[in-house]
N, C-alpha and C positions, 0 to 999 in steps of 0.2 A: 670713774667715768660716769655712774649714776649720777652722782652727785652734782657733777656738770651741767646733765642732761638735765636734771630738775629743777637745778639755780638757772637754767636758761628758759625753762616751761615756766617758771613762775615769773621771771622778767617781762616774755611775752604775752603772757596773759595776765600782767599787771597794765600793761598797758592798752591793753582792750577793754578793763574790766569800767571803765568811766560811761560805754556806751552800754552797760546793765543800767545805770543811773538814768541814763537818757529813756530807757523804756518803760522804768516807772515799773519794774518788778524787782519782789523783794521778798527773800526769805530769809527767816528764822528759825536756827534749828534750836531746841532745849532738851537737856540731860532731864527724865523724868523720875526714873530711878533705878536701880542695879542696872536692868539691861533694856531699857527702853528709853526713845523718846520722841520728839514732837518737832513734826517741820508743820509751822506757819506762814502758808506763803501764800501772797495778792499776785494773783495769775493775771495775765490778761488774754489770754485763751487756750489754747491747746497748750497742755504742760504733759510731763512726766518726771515720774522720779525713778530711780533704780538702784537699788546693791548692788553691788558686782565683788565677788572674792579676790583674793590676791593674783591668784589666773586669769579674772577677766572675766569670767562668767559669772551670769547672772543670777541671783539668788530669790530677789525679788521686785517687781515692777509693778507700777501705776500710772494709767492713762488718765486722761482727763480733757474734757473741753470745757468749761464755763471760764465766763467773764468775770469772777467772784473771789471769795476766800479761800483758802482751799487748806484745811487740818486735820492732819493725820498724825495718831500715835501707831510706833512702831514698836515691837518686840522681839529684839534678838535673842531671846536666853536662850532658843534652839540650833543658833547658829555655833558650828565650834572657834573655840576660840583662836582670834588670828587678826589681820589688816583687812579692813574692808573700805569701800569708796561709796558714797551715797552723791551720785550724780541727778541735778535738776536742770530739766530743759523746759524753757517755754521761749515758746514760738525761737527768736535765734539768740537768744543768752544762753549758756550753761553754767552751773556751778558747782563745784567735784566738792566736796568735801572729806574731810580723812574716818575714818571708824576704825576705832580698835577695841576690838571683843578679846574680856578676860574671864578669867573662870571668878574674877572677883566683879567682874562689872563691864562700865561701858565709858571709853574715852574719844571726845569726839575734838578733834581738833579744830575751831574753829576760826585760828590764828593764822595759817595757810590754808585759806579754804582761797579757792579760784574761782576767778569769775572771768568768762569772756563773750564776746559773739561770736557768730558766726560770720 
């Protein structure tokens, strides 16, 4: 039944994800090293990003308003290890991406990463 659920969450927000394109924001995530890394992303105003664990709570979040660049390295080595979700919002795109913290490192799936509006 997960399974379902997720091949039906990625169809639907496959087909929203063309109106990210339309808004002209774009993020970058990169593996830095063991347990860190780097989202570079062209905001175009109010954004946030946040961790969230496999519960759904939130482990760590970032506000933001400019009209600019916006790069941040992260460091999980103190997160334990497990499934994590690194969610970007600006203004009404989202895009979830996957995090898996190991006690060897940092795996970020960028192959199913979602993107949609609001």
């Amino acid at each position: 039944m997960k399974s379902i659920l997720r091949t039906i969450l990625v169809l639907a927000l496959t087909v929203f994800a063309s109106a990210s394109y339309a808004q002209g924001v774009e993020t970058y995530i990169k593996a830095k090293g063991e347990k860190t890394f780097s989202v570079h992303h062209n905001t175009t105003g109010k954004f946030q990003f946040i961790i969230k664990d496999e519960s759904g709570r939130v482990v760590y979040a970032i506000n933001g308003s400019k009209n600019a660049r916006f790069l941040k390295t992260f460091d999980v080595k103190n997160l334990p290890s497990g499934h994590y979700t690194l969610e970007g919002k600006d203004g009404e795109v989202v895009s979830i991406y996957n995090l898996q913290v190991t006690s060897n490192g940092l795996d970020i799936n960028k192959k199913q990463a979602l993107t949609a509006s609001r």
